[in-house]
Each structure stands twice: as structure tokens, then as C-alpha cells.
C-alpha positions in Angstrom: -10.5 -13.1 -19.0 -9.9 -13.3 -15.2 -8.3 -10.0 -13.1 -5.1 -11.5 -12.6 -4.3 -12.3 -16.4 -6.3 -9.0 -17.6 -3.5 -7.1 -14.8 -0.5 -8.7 -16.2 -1.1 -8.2 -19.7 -2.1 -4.4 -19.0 1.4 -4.0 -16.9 3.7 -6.0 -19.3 2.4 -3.8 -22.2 2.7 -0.6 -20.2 6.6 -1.7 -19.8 7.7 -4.3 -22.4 11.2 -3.2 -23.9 11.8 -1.1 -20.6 15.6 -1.3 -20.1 16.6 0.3 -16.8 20.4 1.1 -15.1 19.7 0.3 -11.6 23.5 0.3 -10.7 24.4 1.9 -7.1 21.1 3.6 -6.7 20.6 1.0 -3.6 23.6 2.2 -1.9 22.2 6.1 -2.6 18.8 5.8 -1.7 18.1 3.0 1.0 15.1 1.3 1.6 15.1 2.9 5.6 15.2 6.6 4.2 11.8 6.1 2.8 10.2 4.0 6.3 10.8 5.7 9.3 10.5 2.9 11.3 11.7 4.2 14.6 10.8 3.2 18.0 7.0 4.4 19.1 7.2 6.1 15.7 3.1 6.8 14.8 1.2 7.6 11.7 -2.6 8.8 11.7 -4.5 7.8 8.5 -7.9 9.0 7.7 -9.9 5.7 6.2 -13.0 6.4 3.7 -14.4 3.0 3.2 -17.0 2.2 0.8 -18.7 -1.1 1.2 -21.0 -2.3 -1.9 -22.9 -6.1 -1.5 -25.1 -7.4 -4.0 -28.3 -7.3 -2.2 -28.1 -3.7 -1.6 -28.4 -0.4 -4.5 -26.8 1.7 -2.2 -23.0 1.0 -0.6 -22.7 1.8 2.8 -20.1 4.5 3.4 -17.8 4.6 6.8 -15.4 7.1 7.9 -12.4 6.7 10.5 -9.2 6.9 11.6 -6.4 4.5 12.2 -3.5 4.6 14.1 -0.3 2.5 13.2 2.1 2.6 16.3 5.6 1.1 16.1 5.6 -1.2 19.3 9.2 -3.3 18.8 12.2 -3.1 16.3 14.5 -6.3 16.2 16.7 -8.4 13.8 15.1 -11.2 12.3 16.5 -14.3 12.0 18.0 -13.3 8.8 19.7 -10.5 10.7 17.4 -7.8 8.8 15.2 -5.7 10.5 11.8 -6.2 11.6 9.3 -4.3 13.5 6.0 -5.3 15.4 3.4 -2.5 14.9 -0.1 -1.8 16.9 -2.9 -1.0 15.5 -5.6 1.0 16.6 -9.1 3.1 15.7 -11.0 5.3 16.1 -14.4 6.6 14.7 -13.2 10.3 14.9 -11.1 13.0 16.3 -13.5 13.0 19.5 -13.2 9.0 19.7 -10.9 7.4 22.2 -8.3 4.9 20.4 -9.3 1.4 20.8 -7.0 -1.7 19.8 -7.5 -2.9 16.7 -4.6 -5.4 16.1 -0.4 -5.9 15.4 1.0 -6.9 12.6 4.5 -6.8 11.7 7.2 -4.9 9.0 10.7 -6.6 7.7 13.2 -3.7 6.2 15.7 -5.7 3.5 18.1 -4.1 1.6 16.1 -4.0 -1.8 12.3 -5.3 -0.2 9.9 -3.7 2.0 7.4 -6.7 3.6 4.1 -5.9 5.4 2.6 -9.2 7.4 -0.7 -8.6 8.5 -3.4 -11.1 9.5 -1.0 -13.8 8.8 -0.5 -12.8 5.4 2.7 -11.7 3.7 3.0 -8.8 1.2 5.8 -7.7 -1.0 5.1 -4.0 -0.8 8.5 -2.4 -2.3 10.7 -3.4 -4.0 14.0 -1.4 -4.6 15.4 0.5 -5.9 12.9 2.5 -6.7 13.4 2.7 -10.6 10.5 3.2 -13.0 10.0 0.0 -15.0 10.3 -2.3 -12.2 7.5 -4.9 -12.3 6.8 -7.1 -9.2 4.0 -9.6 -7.7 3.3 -8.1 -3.9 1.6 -11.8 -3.7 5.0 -13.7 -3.9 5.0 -13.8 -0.4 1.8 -15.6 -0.2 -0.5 -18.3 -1.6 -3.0 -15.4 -3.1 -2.9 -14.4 -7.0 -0.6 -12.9 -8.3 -0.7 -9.3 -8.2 1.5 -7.3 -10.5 2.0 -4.0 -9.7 4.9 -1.0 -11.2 6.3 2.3 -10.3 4.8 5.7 -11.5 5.4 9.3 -11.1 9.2 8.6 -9.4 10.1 11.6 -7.1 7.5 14.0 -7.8 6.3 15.7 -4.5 3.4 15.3 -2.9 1.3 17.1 -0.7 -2.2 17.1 0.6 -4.4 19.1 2.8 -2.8 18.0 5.8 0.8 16.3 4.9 3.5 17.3 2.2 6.2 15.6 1.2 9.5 16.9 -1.5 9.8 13.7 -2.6 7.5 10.8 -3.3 7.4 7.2 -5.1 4.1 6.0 -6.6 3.0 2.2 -6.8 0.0 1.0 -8.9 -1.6 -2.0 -10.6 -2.8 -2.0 -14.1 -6.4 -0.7 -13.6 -9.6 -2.4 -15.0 -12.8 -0.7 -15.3 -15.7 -2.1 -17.3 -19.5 -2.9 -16.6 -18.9 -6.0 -15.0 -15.6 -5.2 -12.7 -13.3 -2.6 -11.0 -10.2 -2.8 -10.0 -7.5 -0.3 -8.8 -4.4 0.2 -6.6 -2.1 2.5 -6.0 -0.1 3.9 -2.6 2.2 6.8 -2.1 5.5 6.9 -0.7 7.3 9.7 0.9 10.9 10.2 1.8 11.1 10.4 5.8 7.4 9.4 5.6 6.3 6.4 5.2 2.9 5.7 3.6 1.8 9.0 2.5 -1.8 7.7 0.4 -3.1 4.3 0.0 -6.2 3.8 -3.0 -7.9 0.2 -3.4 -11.0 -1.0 -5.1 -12.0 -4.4 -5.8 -15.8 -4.9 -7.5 -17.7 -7.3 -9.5 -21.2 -6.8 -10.5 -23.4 -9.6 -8.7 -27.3 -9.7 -9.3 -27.7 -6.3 -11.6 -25.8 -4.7 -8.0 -22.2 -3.9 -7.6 -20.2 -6.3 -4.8 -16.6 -5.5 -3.0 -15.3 -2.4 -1.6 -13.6 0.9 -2.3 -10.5 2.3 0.2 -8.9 5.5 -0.2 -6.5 5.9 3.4 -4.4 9.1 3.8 -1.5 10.1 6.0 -2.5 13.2 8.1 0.1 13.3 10.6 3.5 11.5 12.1 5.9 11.9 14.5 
């Protein structure tokens, strides 16, 4: 059974029979409450990356910060609105930032779109009701890639960042001897991204091969 059919039968059977009354909760909790997207509006992430390749026992682990910068805000053509972010890095707190790259944000009313390297992502789409099933590859010429809300307006906080309010995304998780897969990112209210978790693997050779991403907000302004 291939990852994208194993994902969708694990998310339609997590919400078959949902029923859901997602009548004027649009108009009461817009899209922009929950992406700050003002101008020269910054977030700081700390990345733990986790690299794994067949030829190798041991991954390689590497740790670092990323900057994400709002450059320009603008209407589209479609009269929504779009913003052009800048990227940057850093190895630590003692680094200087270095450019990394742009990519860009659209705001509609009900979907939240993230285009970077030239790929188009569905991120969010709203409202934000539990039961709501979408493919963030609809965008694109990728799989597809179903993914459902969790754990709808719990707060959240961390060791740096917390949040009263908060909106959970994930994917139906595999995890067996020959593949991982998970993803899940946090939203909060007036934040933004608050936590983003991905791991893609498939045992090559004996050895394990992909990548495991955990990224989490640790300031704004």
C-alpha cells in the first residue's frame, strides 16, 4: 500500500459520518485573525533537523534558526491579499542573519496558501471546524496529501511562546518497520505558525532514508 492511499484511508476513517454546522463561523473568526501578516512583521523559529540516508547508521543532526520577514503586502490579481516574505538563517543566536530566500503568502476568505520554491500549498482551510478534511497538494502537481483538524482552540504554550488560543493540523500518521510519516503544525490566534512537525522515511538498504523537522516559534513582533 503506497503513503498517499495508506493516509487517506487513515483520515476518512478517523472522520467518516462527521457532520459539521460551519454556518457564520467565517464571518466570526477570519482567516487574518489567525496570520498576522503585517508589514515587516517577523517570526523567529528554531529548526531541529534530522537528516537520515541509506548509506549511513547514524543521521546527521543540525540545529538553527530561521527568520521569516514580511517584505510586501498587495492585492492579487484576484483582489485578495498576498504577501512576499524573506527568508533568512542563521546557525545560532551569535550568527549574523544571512539570506536564505522569498517566497510568497495569499490570505482568502476561507484558504490560507504558502508558495515557496515555486510550489503551491493549501495550508488552511476555513473555517477552522473539526472534521474538515483537505489535500494541501491541490495546489500542485505533488500527491495528494490529506490532512484534518485536531485539538480546536486549546492553548498552547512552550518554553518561549504561548498562545490562548490555538488550531491543530495533522496528517494520518504511519509508522511501521519499513516507513514514517507524520505532520502536524500549530496555529495561534495573533500568531501565526506557532509549531511545525514533519517526518518523511523509508527504510533503504537495512538503513533508514528521509528526514525528520520539528520548527518552533520563539518570538514575533
Amino acid at each position: 500500500m503506497n503513503k498517499t492511499f495508506a493516509i487517506i484511508l487513515v483520515v476518512l476513517s478517523l472522520f467518516s459520518g462527521c457532520k459539521k454546522d460551519a454556518e457564520g463561523v467565517t464571518q466570526s473568526n477570519p482567516i487574518k485573525d489567525w496570520l498576522p501578516f503585517g508589514a515587516k512583521h517577523q517570526w523567529v523559529f528554531d529548526v531541529d533537523s534530522i537528516v537520515f540516508r541509506r548509506d549511513k547508521t547514524l543521521p546527521d543532526t543540525i540545529n538553527f534558526q530561521i527568520m521569516e520577514l514580511v517584505d510586501t503586502v498587495f492585492d492579487d490579481n484576484a483582489g485578495e491579499m498576498a504577501v512576499r516574505i524573506k527568508m533568512l538563517r542563521r546557525n545560532d543566536t551569535s550568527d549574523y542573519w544571512k539570506f536564505s530566500r522569498m517566497f510568497y503568502a495569499k490570505l482568502g476568505d476561507e484558504v490560507y496558501e504558502r508558495v515557496d520554491e515555486n510550489i503551491r500549498y493549501l495550508k488552511l482551510s476555513f473555517p477552522p471546524v473539526e472534521g474538515t478534511i483537505w489535500n494541501i497538494n491541490s495546489r500542485n502537481n505533488l500527491p495528494p496529501n490529506m490532512v484534518y483538524y485536531q485539538d480546536m482552540y486549546e492553548p498552547y504554550k512552550n518554553e518561549f511562546m504561548a498562545a490562548d488560543t490555538s488550531i491543530t493540523v495533522v496528517a494520518g500518521e504511519i509508522n511501521n518497520f519499513l516507513e514514517q510519516y507524520r505532520y502536524k503544525e500549530i496555529y495561534g490566534k495573533g500568531f501565526g505558525l506557532l509549531y511545525a512537525e514533519k517526518t518523511e522515511l523509508l527504510r533503504q538498504s537495512g538503513n533508514w532514508d528521509g528526514y525528520k523537522r520539528i520548527q518552533k516559534l520563539v518570538s514575533t513582533d
